[in-house]
N, CA, C and O of each residue as an XYZ file, in Angstrom:
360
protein
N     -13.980    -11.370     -2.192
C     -12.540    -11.456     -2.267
C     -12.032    -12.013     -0.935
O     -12.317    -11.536      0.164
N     -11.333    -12.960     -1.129
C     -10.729    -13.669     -0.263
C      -9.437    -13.582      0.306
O      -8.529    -14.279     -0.146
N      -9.208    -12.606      1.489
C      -7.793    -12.136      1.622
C      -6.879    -13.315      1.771
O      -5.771    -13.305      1.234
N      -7.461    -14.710      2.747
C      -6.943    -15.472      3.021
C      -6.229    -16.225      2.251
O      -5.286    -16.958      2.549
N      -6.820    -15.973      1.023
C      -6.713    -17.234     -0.144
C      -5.046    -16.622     -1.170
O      -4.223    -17.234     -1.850
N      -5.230    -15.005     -0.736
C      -4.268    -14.334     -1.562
C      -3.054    -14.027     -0.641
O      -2.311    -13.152     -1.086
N      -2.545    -14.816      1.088
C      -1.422    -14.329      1.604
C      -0.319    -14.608      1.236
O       0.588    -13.776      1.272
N      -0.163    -15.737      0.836
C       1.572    -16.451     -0.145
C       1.507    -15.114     -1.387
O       2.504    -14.399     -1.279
N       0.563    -14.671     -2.489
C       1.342    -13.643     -2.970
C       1.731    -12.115     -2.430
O       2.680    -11.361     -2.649
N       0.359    -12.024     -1.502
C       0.433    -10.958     -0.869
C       2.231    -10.697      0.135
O       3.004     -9.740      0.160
N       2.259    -11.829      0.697
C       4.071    -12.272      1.274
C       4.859    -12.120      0.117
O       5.794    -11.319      0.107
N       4.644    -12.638     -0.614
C       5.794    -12.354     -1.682
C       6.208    -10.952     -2.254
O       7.350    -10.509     -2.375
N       4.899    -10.299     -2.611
C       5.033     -9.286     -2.723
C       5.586     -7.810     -1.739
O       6.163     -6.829     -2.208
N       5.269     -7.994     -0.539
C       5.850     -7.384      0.391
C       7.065     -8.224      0.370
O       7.680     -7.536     -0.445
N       7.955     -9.276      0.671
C       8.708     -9.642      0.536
C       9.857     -8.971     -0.646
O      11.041     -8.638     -0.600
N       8.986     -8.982     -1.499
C      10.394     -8.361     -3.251
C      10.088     -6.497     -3.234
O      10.540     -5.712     -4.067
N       9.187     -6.132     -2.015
C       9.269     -4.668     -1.890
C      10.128     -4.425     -0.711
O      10.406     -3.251     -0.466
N      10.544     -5.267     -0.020
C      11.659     -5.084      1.116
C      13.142     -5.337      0.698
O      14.158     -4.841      1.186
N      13.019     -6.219     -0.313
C      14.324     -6.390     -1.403
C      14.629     -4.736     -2.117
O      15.673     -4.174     -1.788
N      13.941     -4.235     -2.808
C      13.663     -3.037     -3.582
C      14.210     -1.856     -2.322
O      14.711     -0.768     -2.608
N      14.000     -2.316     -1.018
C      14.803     -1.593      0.124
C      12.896     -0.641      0.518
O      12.998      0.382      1.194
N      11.815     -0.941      0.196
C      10.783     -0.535      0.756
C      10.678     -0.770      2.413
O       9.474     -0.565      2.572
N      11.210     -1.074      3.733
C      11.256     -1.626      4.805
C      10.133     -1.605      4.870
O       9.579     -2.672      4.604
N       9.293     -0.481      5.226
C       8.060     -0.465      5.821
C       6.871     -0.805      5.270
O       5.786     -0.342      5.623
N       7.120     -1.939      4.055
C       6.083     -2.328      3.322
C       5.487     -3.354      4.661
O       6.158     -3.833      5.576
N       4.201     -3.472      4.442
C       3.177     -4.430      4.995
C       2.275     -4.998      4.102
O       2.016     -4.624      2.959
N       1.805     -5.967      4.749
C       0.577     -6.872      3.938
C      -0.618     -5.835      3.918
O      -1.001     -5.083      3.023
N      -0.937     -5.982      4.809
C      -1.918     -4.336      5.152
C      -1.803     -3.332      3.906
O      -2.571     -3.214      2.951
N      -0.494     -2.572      4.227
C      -0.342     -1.638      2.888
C      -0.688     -2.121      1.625
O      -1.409     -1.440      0.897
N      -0.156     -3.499      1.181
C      -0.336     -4.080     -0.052
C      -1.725     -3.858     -0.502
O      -2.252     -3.176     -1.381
N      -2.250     -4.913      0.675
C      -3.834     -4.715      0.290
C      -4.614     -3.678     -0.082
O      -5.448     -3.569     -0.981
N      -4.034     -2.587      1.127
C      -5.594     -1.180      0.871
C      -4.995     -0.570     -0.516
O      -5.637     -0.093     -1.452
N      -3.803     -0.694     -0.406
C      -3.300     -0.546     -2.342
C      -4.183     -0.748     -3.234
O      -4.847     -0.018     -3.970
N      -4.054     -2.393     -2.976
C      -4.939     -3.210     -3.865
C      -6.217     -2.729     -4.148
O      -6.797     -2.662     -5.232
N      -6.576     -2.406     -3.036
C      -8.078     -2.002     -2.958
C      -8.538     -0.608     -3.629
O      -9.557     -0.291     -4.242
N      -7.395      0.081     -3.270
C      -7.867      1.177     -3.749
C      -7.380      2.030     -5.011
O      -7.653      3.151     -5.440
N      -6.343      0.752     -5.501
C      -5.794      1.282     -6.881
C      -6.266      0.078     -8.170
O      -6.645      0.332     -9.313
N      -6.142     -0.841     -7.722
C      -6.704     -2.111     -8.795
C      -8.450     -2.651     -8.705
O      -9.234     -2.987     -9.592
N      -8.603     -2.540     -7.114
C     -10.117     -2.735     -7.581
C     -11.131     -2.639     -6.825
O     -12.037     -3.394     -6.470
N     -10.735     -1.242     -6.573
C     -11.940     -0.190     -6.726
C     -12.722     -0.243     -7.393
O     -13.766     -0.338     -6.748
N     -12.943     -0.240     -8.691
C     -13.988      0.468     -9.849
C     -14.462     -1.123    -10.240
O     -15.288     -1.345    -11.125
N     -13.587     -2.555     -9.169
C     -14.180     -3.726     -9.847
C     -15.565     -3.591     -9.572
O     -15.870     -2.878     -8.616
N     -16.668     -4.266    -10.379
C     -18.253     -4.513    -10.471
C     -18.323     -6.025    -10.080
O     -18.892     -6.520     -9.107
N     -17.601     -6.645    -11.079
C     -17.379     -8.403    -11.182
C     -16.691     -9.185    -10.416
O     -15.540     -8.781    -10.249
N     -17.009    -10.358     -9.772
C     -16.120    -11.079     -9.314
C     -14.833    -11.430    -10.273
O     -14.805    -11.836    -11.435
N     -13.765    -11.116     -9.337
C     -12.018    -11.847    -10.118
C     -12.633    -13.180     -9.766
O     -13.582    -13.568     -9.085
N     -11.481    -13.834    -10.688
C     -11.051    -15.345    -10.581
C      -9.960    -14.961     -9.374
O      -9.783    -13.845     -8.885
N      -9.337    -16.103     -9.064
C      -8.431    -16.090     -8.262
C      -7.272    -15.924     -8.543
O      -6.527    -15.327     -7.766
N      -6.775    -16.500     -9.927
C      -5.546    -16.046    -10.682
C      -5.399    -15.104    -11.481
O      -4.475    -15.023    -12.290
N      -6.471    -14.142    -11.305
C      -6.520    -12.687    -11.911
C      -5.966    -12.142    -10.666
O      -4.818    -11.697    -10.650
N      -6.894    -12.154     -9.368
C      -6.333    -11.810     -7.723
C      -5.010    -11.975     -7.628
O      -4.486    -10.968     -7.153
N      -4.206    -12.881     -7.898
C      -3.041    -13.394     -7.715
C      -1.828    -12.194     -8.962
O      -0.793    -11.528     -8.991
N      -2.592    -12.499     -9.485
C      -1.654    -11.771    -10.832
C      -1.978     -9.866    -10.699
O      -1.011     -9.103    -10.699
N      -3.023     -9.475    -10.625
C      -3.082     -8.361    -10.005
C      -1.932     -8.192     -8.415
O      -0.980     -7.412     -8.374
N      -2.159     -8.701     -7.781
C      -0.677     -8.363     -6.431
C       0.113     -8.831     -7.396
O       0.160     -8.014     -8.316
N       0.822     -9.882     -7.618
C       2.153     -9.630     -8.109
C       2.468     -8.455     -9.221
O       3.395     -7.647     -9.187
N       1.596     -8.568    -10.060
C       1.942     -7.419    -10.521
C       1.952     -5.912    -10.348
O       2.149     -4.932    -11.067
N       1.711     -6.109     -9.324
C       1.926     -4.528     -8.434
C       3.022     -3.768     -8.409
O       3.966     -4.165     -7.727
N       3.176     -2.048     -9.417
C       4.535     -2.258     -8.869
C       4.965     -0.929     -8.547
O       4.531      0.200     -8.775
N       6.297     -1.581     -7.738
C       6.992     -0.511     -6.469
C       6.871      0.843     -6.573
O       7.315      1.488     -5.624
N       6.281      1.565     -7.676
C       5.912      2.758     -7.925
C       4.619      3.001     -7.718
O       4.332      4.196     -7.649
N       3.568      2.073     -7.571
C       2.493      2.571     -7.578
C       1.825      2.209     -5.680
O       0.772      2.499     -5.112
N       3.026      1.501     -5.261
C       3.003      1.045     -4.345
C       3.084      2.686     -3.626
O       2.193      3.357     -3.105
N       4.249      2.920     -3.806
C       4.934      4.376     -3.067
C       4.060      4.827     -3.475
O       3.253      4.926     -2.551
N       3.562      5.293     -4.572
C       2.250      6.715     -4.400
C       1.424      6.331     -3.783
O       0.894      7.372     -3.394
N       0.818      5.437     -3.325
C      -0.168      4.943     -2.617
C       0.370      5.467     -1.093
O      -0.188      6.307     -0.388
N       1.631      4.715     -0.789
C       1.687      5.453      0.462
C       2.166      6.937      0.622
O       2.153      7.205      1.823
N       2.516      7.830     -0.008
C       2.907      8.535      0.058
C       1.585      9.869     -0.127
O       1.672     11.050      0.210
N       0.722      9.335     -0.608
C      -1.116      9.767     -0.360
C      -1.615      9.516      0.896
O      -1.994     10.352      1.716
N      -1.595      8.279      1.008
C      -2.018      7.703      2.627
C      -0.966      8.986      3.360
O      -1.619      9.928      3.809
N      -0.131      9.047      3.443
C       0.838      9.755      4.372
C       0.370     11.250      4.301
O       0.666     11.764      5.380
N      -0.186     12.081      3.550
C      -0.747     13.442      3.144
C      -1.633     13.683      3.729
O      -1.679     14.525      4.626
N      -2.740     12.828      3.255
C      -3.839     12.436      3.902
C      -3.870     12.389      5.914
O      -4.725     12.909      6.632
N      -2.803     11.698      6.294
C      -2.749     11.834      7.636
C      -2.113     13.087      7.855
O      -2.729     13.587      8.797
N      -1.319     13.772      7.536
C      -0.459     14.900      7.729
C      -0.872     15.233      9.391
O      -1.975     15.197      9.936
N       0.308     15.524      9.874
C       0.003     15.930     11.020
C       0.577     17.219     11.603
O       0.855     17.508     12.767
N       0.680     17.946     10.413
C       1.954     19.378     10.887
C       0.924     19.993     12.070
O       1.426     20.218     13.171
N      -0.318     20.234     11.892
C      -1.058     21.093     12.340
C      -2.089     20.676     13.978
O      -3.110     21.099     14.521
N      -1.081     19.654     14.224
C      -1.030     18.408     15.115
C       0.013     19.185     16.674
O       1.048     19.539     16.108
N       0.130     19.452     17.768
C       1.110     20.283     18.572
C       2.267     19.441     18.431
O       3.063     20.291     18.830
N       3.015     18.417     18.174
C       4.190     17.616     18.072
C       4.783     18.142     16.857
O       5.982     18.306     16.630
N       3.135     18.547     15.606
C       3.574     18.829     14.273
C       4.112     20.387     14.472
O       5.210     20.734     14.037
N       3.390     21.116     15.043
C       3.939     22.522     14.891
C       5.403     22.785     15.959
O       6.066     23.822     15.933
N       5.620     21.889     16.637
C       6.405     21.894     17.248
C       8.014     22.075     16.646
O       8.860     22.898     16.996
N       8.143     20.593     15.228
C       8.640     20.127     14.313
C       9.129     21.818     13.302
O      10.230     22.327     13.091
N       7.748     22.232     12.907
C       7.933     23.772     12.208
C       8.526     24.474     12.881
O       9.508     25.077     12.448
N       8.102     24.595     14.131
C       8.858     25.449     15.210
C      10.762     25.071     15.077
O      11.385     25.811     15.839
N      11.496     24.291     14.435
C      12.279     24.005     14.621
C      12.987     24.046     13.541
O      14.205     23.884     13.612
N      12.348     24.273     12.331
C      13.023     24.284     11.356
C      13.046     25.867     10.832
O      13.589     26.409      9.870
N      12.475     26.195     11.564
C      12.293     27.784     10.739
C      13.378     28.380     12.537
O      13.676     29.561     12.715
């Protein structure tokens, strides 16, 4: 897989997720998305306009759970800045 070959949709697509008001979308994000929600479980080489059509058709919901896992996954309450944060709300 050729990231290079996929940046005009990969741009676009972060592009119409910053429209949608996503700011903190990245190409980056798009991708490990990609990777880890569309094709993961691939065996076979894509064509390139399967690649292409997989990102665009990505969408803004599956985008957000993706980051919003990534974000869990890092959690940092238990982090001294993080307990600090608890310390403040309680």
């Amino acid at each position: 897989m050729d990231r290079e070959q996929l940046m005009p949709a990969l741009q676009s697509k972060v592009d119409e997720l910053k429209l949608l008001g996503y700011e903190q979308a990245t190409i980056e994000d798009v991708w490990n998305c990609l990777m880890m929600k569309k094709w993961k479980k691939n065996k076979e080489e894509k064509r390139l306009f399967e690649l292409v059509n997989d990102v665009l058709s990505l969408r803004a919901s599956d985008y957000m759970a993706y980051i919003v896992t990534k974000e869990q996954k890092h959690d940092r309450w238990f982090t001294e800045e993080g307990l600090s944060e608890l310390e403040q709300l309680f």
